[in-house]
C-alpha positions as CSV (number, residue, x, y, z in Angstrom):
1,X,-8.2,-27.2,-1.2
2,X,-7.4,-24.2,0.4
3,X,-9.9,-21.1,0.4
4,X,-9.9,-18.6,-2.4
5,X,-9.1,-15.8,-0.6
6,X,-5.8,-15.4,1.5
7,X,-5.2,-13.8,4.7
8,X,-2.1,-11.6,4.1
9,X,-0.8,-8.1,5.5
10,X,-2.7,-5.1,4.5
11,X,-0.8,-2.2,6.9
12,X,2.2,-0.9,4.9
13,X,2.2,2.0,7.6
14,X,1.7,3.0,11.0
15,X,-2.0,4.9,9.9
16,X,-3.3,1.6,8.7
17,X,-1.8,-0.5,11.7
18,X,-3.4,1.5,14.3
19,X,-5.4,3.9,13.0
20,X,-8.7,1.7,14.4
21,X,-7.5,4.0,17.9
22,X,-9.4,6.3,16.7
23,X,-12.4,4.4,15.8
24,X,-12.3,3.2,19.2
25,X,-11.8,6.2,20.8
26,X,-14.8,8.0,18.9
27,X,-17.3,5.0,19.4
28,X,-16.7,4.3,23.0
29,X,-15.1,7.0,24.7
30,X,-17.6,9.2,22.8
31,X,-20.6,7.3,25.0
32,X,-18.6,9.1,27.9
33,X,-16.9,12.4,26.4
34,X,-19.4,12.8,23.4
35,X,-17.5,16.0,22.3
36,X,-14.9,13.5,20.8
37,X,-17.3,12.7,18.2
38,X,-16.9,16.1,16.6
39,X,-13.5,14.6,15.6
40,X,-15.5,13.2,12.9
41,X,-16.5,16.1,11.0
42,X,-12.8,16.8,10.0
43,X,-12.7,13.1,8.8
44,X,-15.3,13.5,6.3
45,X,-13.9,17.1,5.0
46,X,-10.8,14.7,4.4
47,X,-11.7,12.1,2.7
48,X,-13.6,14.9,0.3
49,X,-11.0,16.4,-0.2
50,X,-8.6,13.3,-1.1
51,X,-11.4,11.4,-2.8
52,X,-11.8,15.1,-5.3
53,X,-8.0,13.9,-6.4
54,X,-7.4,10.5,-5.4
55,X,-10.6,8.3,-5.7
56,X,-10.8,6.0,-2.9
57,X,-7.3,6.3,-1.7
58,X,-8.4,7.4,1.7
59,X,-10.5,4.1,2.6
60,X,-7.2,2.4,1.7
61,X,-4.8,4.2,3.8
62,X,-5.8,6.3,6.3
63,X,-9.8,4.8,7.1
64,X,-9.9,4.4,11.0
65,X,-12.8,2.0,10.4
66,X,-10.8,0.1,7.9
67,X,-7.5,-0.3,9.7
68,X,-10.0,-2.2,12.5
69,X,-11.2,-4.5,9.9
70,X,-7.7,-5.1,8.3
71,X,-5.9,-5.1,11.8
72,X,-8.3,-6.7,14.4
73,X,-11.1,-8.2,12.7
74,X,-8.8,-9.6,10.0
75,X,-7.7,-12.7,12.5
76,X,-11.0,-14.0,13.2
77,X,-12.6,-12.8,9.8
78,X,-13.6,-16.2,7.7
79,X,-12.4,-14.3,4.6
80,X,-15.0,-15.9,2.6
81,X,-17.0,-14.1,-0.8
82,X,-18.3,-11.3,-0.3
83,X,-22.4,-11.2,-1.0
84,X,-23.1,-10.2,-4.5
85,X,-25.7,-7.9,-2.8
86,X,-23.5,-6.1,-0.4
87,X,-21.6,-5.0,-4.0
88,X,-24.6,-4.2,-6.0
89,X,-24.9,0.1,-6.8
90,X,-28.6,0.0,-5.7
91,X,-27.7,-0.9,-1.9
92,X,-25.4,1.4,-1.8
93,X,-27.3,4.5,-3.2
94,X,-29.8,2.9,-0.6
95,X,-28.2,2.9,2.2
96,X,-26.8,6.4,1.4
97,X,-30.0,7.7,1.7
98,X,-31.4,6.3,4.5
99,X,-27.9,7.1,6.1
100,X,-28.0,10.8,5.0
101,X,-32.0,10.7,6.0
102,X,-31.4,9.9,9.5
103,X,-28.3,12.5,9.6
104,X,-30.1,15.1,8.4
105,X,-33.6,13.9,10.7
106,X,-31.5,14.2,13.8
107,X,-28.9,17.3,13.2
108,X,-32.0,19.3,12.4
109,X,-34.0,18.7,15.8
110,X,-30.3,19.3,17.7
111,X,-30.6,22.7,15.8
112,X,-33.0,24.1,18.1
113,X,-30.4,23.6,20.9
114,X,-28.0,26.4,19.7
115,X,-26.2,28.2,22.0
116,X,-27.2,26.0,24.9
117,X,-24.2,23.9,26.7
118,X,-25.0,20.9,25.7
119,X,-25.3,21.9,21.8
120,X,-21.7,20.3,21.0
121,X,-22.6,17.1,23.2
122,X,-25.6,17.0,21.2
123,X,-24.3,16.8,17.5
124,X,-21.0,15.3,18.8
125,X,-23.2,12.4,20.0
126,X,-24.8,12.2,16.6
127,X,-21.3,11.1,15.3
128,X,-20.0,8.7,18.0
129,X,-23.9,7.0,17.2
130,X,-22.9,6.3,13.6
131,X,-19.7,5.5,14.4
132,X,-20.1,2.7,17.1
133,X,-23.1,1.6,14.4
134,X,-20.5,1.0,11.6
135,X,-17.8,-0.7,14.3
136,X,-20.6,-3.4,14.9
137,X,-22.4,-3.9,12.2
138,X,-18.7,-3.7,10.2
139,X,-17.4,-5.9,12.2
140,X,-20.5,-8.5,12.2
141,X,-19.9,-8.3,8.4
142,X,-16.0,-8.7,8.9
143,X,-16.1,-11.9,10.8
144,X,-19.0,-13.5,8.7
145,X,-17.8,-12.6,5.2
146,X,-14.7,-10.7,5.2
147,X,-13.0,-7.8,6.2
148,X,-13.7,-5.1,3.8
149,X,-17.8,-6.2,3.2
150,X,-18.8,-2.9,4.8
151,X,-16.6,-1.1,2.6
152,X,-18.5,-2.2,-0.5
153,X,-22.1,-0.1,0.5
154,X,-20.4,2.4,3.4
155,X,-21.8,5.8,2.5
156,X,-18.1,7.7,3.5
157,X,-17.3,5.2,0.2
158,X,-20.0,6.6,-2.2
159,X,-19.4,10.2,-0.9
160,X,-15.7,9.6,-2.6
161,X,-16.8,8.4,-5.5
162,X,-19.4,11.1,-6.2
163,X,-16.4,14.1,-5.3
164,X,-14.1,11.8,-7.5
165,X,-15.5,11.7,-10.4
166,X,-16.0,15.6,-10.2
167,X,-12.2,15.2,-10.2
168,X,-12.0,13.4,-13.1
169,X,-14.6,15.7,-15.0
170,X,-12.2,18.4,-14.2
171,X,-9.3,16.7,-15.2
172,X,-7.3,17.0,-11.3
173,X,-6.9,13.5,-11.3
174,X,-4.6,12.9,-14.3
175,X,-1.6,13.6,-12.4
176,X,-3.2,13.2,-8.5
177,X,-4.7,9.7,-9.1
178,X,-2.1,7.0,-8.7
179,X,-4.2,3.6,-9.8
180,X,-3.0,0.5,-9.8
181,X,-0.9,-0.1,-13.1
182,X,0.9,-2.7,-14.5
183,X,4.1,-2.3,-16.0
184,X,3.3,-4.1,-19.3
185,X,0.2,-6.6,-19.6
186,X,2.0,-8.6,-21.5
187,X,4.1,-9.9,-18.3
188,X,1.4,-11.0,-16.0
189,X,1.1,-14.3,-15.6
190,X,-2.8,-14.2,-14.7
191,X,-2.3,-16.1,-11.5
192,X,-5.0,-14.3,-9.9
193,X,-2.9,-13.1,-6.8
194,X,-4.1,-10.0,-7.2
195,X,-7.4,-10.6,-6.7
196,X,-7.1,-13.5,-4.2
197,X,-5.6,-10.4,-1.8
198,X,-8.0,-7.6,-2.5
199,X,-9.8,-6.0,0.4
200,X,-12.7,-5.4,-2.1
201,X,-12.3,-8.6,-3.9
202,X,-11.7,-6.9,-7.9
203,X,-10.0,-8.6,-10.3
204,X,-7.1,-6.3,-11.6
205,X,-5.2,-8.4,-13.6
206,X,-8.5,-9.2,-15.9
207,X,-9.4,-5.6,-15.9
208,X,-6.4,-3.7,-17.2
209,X,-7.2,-0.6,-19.5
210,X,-5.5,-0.1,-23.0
211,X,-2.9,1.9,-20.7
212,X,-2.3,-0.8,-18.3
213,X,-4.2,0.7,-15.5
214,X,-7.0,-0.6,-13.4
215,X,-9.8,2.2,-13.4
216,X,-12.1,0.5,-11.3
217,X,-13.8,3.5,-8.9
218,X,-14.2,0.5,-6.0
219,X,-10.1,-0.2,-5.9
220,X,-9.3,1.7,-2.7
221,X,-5.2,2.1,-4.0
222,X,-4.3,0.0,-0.5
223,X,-1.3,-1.4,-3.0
224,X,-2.1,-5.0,-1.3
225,X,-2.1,-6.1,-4.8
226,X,1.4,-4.5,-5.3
227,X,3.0,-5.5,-2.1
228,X,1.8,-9.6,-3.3
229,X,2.0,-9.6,-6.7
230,X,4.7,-12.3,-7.6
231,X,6.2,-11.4,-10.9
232,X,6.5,-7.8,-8.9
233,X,5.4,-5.8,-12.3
234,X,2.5,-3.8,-10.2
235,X,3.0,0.0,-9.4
236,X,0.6,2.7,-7.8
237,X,1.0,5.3,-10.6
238,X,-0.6,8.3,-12.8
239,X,-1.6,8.1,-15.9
240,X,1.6,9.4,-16.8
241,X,3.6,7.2,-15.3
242,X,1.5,4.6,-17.0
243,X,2.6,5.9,-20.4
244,X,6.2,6.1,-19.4
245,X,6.4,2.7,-18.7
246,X,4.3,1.4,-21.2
247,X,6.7,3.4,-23.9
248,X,10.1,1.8,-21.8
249,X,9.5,-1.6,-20.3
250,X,11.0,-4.2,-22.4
251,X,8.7,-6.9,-23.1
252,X,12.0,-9.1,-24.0
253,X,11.4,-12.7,-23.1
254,X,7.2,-12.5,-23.3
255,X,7.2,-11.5,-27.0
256,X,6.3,-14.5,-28.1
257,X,3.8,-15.5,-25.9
258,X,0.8,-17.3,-26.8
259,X,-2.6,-19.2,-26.1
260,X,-1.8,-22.8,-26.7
261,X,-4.1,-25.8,-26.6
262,X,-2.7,-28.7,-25.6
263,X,-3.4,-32.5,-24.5
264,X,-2.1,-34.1,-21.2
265,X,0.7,-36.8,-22.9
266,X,2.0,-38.0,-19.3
267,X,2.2,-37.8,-15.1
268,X,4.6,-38.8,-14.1
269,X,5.4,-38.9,-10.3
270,X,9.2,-38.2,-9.4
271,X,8.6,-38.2,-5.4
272,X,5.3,-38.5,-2.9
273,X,4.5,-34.8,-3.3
274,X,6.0,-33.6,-6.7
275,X,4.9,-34.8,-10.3
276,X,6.1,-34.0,-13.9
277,X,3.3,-33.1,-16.3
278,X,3.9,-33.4,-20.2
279,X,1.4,-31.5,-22.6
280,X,1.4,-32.1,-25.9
281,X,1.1,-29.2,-28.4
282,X,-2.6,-29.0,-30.3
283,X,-2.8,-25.7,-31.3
284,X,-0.3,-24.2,-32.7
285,X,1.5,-27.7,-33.3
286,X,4.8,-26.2,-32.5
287,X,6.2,-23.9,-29.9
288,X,9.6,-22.7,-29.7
289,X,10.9,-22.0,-25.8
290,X,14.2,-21.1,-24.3
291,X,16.0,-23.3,-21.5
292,X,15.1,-21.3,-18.5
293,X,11.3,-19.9,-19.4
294,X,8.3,-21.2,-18.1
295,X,4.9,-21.8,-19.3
296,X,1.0,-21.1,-17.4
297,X,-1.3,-23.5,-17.2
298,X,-4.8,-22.7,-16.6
299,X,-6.7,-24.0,-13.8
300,X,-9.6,-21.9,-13.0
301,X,-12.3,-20.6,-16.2
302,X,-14.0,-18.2,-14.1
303,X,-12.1,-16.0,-13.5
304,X,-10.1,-17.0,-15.9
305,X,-6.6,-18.4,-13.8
306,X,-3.4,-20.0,-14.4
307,X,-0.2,-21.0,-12.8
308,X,3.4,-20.3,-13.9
309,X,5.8,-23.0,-14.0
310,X,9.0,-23.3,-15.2
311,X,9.9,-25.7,-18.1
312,X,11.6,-28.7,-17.0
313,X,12.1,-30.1,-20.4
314,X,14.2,-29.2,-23.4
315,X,12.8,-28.2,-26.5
316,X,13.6,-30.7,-29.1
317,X,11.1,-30.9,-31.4
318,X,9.0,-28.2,-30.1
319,X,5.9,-30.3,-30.1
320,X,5.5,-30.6,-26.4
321,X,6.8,-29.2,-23.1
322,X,6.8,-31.1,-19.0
323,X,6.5,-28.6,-16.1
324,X,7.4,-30.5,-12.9
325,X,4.3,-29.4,-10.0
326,X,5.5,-30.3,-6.3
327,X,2.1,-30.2,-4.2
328,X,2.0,-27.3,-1.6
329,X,0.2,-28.0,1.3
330,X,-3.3,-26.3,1.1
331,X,-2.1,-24.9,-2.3
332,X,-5.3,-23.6,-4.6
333,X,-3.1,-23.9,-7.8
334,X,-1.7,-26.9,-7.4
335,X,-4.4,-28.4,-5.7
336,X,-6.6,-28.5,-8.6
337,X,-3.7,-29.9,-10.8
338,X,-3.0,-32.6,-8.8
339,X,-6.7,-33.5,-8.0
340,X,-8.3,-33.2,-11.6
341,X,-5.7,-33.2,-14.2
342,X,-4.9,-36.7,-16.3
343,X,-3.7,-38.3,-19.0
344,X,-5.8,-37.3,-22.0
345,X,-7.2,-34.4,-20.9
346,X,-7.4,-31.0,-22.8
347,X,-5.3,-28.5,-21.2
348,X,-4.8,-24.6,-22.0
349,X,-1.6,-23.1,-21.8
350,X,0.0,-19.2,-22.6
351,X,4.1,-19.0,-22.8
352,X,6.6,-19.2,-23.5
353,X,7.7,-16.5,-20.9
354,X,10.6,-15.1,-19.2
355,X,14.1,-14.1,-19.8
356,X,15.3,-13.8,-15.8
357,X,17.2,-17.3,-15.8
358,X,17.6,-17.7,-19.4
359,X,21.4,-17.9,-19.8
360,X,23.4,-15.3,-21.5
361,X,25.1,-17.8,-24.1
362,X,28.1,-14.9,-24.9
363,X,28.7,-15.6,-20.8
364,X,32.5,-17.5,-19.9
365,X,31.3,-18.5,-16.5
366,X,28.5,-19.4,-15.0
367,X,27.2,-20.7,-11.6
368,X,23.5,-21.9,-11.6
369,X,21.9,-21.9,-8.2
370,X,18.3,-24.3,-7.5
371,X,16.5,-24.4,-4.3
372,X,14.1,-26.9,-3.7
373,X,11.1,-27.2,-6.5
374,X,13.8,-24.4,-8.2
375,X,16.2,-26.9,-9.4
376,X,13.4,-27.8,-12.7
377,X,14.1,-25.3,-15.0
378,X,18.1,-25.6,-14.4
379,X,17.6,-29.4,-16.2
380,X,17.0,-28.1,-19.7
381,X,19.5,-25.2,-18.8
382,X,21.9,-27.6,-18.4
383,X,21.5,-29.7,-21.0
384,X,21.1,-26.7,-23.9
385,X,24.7,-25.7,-22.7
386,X,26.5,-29.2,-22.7
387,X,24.6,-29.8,-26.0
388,X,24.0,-26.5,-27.9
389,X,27.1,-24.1,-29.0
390,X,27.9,-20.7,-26.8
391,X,30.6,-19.2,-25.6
392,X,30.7,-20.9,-22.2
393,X,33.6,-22.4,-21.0
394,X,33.0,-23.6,-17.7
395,X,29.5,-24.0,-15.5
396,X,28.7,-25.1,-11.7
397,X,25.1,-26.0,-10.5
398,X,24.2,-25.4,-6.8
399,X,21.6,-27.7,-5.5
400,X,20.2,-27.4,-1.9
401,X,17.3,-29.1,-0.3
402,X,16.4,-29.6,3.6
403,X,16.4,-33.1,3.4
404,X,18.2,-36.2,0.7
405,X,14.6,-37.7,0.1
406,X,13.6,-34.1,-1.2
407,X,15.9,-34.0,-4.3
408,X,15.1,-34.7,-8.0
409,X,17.2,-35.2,-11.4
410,X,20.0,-35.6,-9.4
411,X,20.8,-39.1,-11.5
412,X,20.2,-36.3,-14.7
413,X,22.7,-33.6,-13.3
414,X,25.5,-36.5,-12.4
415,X,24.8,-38.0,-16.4
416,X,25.4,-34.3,-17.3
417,X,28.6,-34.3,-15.4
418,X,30.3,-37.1,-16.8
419,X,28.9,-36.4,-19.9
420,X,30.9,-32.8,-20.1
421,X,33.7,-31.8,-18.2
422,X,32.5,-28.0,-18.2
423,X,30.2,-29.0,-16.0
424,X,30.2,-29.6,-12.2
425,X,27.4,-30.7,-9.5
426,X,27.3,-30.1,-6.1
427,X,24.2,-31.5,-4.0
428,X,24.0,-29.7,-0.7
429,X,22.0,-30.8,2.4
430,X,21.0,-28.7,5.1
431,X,18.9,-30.8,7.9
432,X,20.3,-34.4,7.3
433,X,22.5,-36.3,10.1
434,X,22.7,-39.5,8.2
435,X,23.5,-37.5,4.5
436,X,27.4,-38.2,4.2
437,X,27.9,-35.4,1.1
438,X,28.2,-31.8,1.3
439,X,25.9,-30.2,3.8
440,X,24.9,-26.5,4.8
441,X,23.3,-24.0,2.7
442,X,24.6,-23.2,-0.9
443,X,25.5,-20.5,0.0
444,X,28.3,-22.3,2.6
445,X,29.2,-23.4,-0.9
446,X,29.6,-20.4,-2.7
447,X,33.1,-19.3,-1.0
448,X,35.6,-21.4,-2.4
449,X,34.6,-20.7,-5.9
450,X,36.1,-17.6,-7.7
451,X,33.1,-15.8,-8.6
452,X,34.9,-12.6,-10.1
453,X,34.1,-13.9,-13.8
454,X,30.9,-15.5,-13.2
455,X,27.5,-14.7,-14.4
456,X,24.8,-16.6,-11.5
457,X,21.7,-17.2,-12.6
458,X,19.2,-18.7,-9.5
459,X,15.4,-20.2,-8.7
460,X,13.9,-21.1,-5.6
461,X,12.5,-19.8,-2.5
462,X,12.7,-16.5,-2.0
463,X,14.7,-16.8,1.8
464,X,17.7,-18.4,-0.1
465,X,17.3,-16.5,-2.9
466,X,17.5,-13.3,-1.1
467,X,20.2,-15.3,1.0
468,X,22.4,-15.8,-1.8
469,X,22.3,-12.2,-3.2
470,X,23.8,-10.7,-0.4
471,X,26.4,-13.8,-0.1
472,X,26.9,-12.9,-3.5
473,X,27.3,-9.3,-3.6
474,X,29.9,-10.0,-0.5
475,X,32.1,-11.8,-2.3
476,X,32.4,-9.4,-5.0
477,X,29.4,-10.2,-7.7
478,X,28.0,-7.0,-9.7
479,X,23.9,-6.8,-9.0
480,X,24.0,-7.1,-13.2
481,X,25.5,-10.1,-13.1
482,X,22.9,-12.1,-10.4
483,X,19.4,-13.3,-11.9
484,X,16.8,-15.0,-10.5
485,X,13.3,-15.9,-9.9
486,X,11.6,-17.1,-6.8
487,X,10.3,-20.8,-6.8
């Protein structure tokens, strides 16, 4: 099973990427030009001054020390948990005060010094000291635990939160402060991404205000978080703009999401590496969905973590719904699924959500579009058209894979075909000599249909995804007329 944390890009801009020049700079030219040290004292009038408006923004962002630990220290880091002691308030007020101690201890004997040349050596000594003391000890911590351990006790950190919440107490921070917020709570999908890419290691999406914003004083607004979050509903923003999109986001598609208990009815394995779960509705007994939603299912208590996946059955009954899993290599979610669940067991699930892919039934046209693990929720699409009354008169489906062994329901989608003459199926190949059928990329198969009518509705990974909207938009598809989601 793959670690908890992940390893993933943390320098957005040029300041985080290489801002550990300075750092270097300070702690080891300093040992020959001490003078650079002085550099320092502008530093912490900086981060003051941000911190009195900003919180923590400037560990985030513009920290020398931290762009060494995200950018260098980062590669060889084991990214493991950080020590619950390295995070508890009494080590840092600690070592605040034995940091400010020694400070004080050694600016106070340099005093005597004024006016003599080497005065400036003197205190600018004092800063490349404590500066070549955090690089190692930081970086000791980096490579043992993770990155961003010094970060949880570093005394430049409790400095900011001491001038922020004088911010807050005079109220500059209400339109300074941009916090992590989420466009409406209602739309996460508690996957835990979020926290699995945290410098500090918070939880965001289990910490959410009543105005959608995460207020904790550690979050260091590095918009990590933002950047990784995959149903892409995380902002940096005010308070204000917290309220403007918590007033205007349209919770369409999640209104009717739920807590479900449920019981595993069936696995059932469709290839080496991807398996079809069925739960069976406990409580409530019944659960309406729409062809092209998915469900979570929870796989982790504490903290509390699920998995979206889209529904690969259609809702007959509404008594039960099948998800089909394929196992990522070194995945965490679907690693536990595939190694613990079974038949019988009790199973939590929230849903139904989503409205991206759910087909727009007053549509004429329509071209569905599957990559890979994507093509699942297109087999109950599918079927609620051929069997269920709208105003569409004529659908394709899209199907691309690398290889022929990798495809599923293809003997489904061909039953469809002949079943209604609305519908047609292309299976495309990309990397298979001996594959006799259509090969390429769907999007090589997107150019001798007339798309001007056509609503496209798409899942899978995001390259063809992202592939097939600019193939799209070439050949004359409105931007309102492509949906998707990423597989």
């Amino acid at each position: 099973m793959s670690m908890f944390h992940i390893k993933t890009n943390r320098t957005f801009t040029l300041i985080r990427k290489y801002g550990f020049l300075f750092t270097l700079t300070v702690a080891l030219g300093g040992l020959w030009f001490p003078k650079l040290g002085l550099m320092v004292i502008p530093v912490i009038i900086g981060l003051l001054f941000y911190s009195f408006f900003k919180g923590r923004f400037w560990c985030g962002n513009i920290c020398a020390h931290g762009s060494l630990f995200d950018s260098v220290f980062m590669k060889w880091s084991r990214n493991g948990n950080i020590p619950k002691i390295f995070r508890h308030k009494l080590v840092g007020i600690t070592f605040f005060g034995w940091f400010s101690f020694k400070l004080t201890m050694k600016l106070t004997r340099i005093a005597g010094t004024y006016g003599s040349a080497s005065f400036l050596d003197k205190i600018g000594m004092v800063f490349v000291g404590s500066y070549l003391m955090v690089t190692l000890l930081g970086g000791l911590l980096a490579l043992f635990y993770a990155p961003r351990t010094w970060c949880n006790f570093c005394p430049m950190g409790f400095m900011q939160r001491i001038s922020y919440r004088f911010g807050k107490k005079l109220g500059v921070t209400i339109i300074t402060d941009e916090k992590v917020t989420v466009s409406k709570s209602e739309m996460c999908h508690s996957c835990g991404k979020c926290a699995r890419v945290c410098p500090m290691q918070l939880t965001p999406y289990t910490h959410f205000s009543d105005d959608n914003q995460f207020d904790d004083e550690s979050c260091i607004r590095c918009s990590t978080c933002v950047y990784n979050c995959p149903a892409h509903i995380l902002t940096l923003g005010n308070e204000k703009t917290a309220q403007v999109l918590k007033s205007n986001v349209s919770i369409e598609g999640y209104e009717s999401r739920q807590r479900i208990s449920a019981v595993i009815k069936d696995v059932k394995k469709l290839k080496v590496d991807v398996t079809e779960y069925t739960f069976g509705f406990i409580t409530p007994s019944h659960v309406n969905y729409k062809a092209g939603q998915f469900m979570l299912v929870k796989i982790k208590d504490d903290p509390e973590m699920f998995r979206a996946y889209s529904i690969s059955s259609f809702n007959e009954d509404g008594k039960s719904v099948s998800v089909t899993i394929k196992q990522v290599e070194n995945g965490y979610g679907t690693g536990i699924i595939t190694d613990t669940f079974k038949v019988g067991d009790s199973v939590v699930l929230e849903g139904p959500m989503g409205r991206d892919i759910v087909v727009d039934r007053g549509a004429k046209k329509v071209l569905l579009v599957g990559g890979g693990i994507g093509i699942t929720p297109f087999v109950p699409i599918v079927r609620d058209l051929i069997e269920n009354e709208s105003s569409v008169q004529e659908f394709k489906l899209l199907y691309g894979v690398n290889k022929e062994h990798e495809m599923i329901y293809t003997n489904e989608f061909k039953a469809f075909e002949s079943k209604d003459e609305r519908f047609e199926f292309r299976n495309i190949i990309a990397f298979d000599e001996q594959y006799s059928g259509r090969k390429g990329f769907v999007t090589d198969h997107m150019e001798d249909i007339d798309l001007s009518e056509y609503k496209v509705y798409m899942c899978g990974p995001p390259p063809m995804v992202n592939a097939s909207i600019n193939k799209l938009k070439s050949l004359g598809v409105k931007t309102e007329n492509i949906k998707y989601e990423s597989a």
